[in-house]
Each structure stands twice: as structure tokens, then as C-alpha cells.
C-alpha positions as protocol buffer text, in pm:
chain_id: "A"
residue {
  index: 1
  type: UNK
  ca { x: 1095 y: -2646 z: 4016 }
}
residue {
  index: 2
  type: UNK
  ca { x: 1108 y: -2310 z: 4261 }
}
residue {
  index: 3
  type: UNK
  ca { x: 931 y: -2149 z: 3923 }
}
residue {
  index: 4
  type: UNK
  ca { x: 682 y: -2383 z: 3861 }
}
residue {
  index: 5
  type: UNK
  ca { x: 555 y: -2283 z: 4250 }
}
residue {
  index: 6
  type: UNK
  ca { x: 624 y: -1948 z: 4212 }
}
residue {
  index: 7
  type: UNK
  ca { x: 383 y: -1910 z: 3855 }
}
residue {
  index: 8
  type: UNK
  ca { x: 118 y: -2135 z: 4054 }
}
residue {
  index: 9
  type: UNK
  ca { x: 96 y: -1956 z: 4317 }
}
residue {
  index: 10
  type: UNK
  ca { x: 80 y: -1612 z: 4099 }
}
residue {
  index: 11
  type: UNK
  ca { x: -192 y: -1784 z: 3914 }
}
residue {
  index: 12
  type: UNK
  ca { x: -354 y: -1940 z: 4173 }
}
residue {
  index: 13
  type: UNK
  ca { x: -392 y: -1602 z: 4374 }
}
residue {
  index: 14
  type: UNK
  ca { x: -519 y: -1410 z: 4018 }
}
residue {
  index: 15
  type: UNK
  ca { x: -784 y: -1691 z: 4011 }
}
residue {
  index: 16
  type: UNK
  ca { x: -887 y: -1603 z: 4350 }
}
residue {
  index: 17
  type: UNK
  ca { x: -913 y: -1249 z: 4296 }
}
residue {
  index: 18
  type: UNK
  ca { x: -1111 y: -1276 z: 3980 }
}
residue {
  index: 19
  type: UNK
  ca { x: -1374 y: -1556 z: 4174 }
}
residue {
  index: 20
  type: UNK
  ca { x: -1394 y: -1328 z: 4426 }
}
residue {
  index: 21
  type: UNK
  ca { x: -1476 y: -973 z: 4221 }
}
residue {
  index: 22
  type: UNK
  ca { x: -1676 y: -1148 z: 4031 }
}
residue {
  index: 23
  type: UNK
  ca { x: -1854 y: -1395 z: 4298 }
}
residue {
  index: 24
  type: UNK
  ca { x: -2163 y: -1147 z: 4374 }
}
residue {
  index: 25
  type: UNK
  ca { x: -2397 y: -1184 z: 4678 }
}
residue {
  index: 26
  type: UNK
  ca { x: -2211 y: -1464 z: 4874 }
}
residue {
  index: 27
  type: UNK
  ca { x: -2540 y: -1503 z: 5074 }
}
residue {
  index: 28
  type: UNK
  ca { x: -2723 y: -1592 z: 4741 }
}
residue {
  index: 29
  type: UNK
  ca { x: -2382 y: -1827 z: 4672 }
}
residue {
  index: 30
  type: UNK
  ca { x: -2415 y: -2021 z: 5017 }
}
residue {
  index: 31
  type: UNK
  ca { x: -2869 y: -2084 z: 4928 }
}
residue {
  index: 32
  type: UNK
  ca { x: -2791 y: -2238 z: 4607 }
}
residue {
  index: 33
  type: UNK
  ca { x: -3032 y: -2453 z: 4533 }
}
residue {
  index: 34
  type: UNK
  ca { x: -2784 y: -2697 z: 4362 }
}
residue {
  index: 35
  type: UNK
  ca { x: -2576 y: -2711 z: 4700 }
}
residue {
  index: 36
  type: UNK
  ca { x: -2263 y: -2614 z: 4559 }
}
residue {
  index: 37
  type: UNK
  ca { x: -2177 y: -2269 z: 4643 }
}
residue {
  index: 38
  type: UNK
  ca { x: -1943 y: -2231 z: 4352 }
}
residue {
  index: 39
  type: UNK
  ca { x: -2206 y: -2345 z: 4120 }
}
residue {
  index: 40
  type: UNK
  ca { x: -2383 y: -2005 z: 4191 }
}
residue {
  index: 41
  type: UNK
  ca { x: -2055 y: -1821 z: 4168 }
}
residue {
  index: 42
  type: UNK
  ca { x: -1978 y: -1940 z: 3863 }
}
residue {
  index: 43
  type: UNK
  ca { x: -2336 y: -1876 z: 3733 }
}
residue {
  index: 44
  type: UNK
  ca { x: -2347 y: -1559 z: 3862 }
}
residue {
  index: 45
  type: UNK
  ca { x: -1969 y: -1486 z: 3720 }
}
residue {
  index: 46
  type: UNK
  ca { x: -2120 y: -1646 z: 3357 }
}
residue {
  index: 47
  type: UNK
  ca { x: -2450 y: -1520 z: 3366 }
}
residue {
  index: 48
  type: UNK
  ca { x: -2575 y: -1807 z: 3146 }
}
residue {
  index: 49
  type: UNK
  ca { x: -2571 y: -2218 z: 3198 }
}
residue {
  index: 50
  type: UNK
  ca { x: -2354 y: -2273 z: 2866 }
}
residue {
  index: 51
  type: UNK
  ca { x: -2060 y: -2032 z: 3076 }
}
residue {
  index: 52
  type: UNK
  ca { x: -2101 y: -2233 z: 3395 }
}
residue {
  index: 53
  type: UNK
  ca { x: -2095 y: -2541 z: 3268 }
}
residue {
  index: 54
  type: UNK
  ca { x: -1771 y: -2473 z: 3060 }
}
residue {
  index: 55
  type: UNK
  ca { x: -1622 y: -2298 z: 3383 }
}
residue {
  index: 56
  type: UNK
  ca { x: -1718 y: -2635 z: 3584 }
}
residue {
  index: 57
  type: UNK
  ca { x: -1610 y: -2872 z: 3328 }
}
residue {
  index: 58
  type: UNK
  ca { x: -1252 y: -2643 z: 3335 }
}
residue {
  index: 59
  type: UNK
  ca { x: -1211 y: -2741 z: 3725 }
}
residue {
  index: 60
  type: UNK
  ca { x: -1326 y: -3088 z: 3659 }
}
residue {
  index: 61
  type: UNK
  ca { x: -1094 y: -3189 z: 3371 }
}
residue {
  index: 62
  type: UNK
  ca { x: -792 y: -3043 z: 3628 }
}
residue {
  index: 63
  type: UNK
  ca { x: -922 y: -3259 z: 3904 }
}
residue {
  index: 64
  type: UNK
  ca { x: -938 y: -3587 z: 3652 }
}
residue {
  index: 65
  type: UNK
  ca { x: -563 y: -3470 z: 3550 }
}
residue {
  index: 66
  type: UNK
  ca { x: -459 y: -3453 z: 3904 }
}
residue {
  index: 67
  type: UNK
  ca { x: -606 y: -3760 z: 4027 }
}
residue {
  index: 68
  type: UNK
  ca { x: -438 y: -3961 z: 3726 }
}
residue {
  index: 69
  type: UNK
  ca { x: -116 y: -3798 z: 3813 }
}
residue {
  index: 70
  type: UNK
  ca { x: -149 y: -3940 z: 4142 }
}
residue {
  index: 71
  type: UNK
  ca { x: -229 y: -4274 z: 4024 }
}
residue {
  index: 72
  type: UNK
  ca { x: 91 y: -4260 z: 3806 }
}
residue {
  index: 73
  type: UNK
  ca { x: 294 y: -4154 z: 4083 }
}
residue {
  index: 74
  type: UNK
  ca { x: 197 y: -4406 z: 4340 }
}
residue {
  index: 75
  type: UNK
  ca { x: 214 y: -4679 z: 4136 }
}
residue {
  index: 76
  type: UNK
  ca { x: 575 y: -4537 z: 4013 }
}
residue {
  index: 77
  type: UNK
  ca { x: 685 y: -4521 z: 4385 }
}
residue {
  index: 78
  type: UNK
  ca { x: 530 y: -4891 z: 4421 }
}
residue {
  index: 79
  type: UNK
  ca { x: 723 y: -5034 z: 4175 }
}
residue {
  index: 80
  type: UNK
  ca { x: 1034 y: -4867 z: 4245 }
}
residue {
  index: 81
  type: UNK
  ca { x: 1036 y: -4962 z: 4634 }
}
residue {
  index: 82
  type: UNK
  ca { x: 924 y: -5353 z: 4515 }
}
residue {
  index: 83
  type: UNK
  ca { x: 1249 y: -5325 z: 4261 }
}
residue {
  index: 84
  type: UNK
  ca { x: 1442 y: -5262 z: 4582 }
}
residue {
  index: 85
  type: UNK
  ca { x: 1244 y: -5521 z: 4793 }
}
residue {
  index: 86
  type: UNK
  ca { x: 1182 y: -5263 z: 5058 }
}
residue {
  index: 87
  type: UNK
  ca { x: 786 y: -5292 z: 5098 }
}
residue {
  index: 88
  type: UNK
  ca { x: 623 y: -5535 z: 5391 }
}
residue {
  index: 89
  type: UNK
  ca { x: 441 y: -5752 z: 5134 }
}
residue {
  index: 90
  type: UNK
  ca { x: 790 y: -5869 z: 4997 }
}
residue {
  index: 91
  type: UNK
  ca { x: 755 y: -6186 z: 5066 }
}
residue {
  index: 92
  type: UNK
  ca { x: 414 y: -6258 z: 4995 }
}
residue {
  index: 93
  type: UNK
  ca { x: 532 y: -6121 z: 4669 }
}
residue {
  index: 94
  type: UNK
  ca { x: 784 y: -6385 z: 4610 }
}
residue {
  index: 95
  type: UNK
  ca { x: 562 y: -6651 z: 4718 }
}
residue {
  index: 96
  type: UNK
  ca { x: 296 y: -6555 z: 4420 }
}
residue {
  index: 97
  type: UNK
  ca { x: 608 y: -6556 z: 4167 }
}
residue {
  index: 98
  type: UNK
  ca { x: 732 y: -6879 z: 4280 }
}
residue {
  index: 99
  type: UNK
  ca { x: 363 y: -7060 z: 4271 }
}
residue {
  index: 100
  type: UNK
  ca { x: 399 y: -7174 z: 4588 }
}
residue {
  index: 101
  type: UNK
  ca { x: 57 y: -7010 z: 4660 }
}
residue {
  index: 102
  type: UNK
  ca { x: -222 y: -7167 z: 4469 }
}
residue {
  index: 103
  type: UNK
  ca { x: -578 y: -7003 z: 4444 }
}
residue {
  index: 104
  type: UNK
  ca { x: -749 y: -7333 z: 4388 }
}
């Protein structure tokens, strides 16, 4: 686990050397017209729309990986602390198994 923190953070600072040799003007990256500075970085890293788009679709398909990670883990942590009837909606749990709650 101590390795998997150590290689991210290796990586993580290589990334931010590369984005910022190869960022440019950073005056020219903060008036993008799109409003997304690092848009214009990565155009300006590319030099074409085709090499932006794949470096934005790159940070994108990490951020949908993350976010379903997240899901998985809160709804792993939910389950786990209803198993051991630890959350405050325990017993407005039990009262939807048992039926005693009717919706009409």
C-alpha cells in the first residue's frame, strides 16, 4: 500500500513537470476562450484538436473511474455498517422489512 503512494506520487509529480514544460504562455492559458485553462495547455502541449481531445478524454475516463470507485466504496461501507446495525436509520430499516410501513 506504502508503494502504491510512493509510484503515485512519482508519477503524479512527472505529470506535473511535463504539463508544466510543456504548458507555454500561461497568460494565453488563463484567456482561453473555452474557459478552461488546461484546455489551452493541452492544445498548446498537442498542437492539434485530435491531441487535445485524446489528452482530455485521458483525464476524463480517470475521473469516471474514480467517481465509480467511490460509489463502490460507499455503498460497500453502507452495507457493511447496516450488517452490523450501527447506522441511525436502523430502525426505519426494520420497519420497511417488516411491512409495517405501507406507501399506500
Amino acid at each position: 500500500m506504502i508503494t502504491s503512494y510512493v509510484v503515485n506520487a512519482v508519477t503524479a509529480f512527472g505529470t506535473m513537470i511535463l504539463l508544466l514544460f510543456f504548458m507555454g504562455d500561461p497568460n494565453q492559458a488563463l484567456a482561453s476562450p473555452s474557459g478552461w485553462p488546461i484546455i489551452q495547455i493541452f492544445y498548446q502541449a498537442a498542437g492539434t484538436l485530435p491531441g487535445m481531445n485524446a489528452l482530455m478524454s485521458m483525464i476524463l475516463i480517470l475521473g469516471i473511474i474514480a467517481y465509480f470507485n467511490g460509489v463502490a466504496s460507499v455503498s460497500r461501507l453502507t452495507w457493511a455498517f447496516g450488517a452490523m446495525q450501527i447506522l441511525t436509520i436502523h430502525s426505519f430499516d426494520h420497519t420497511l422489512a417488516d411491512g409495517s410501513l405501507s406507501t399506500g
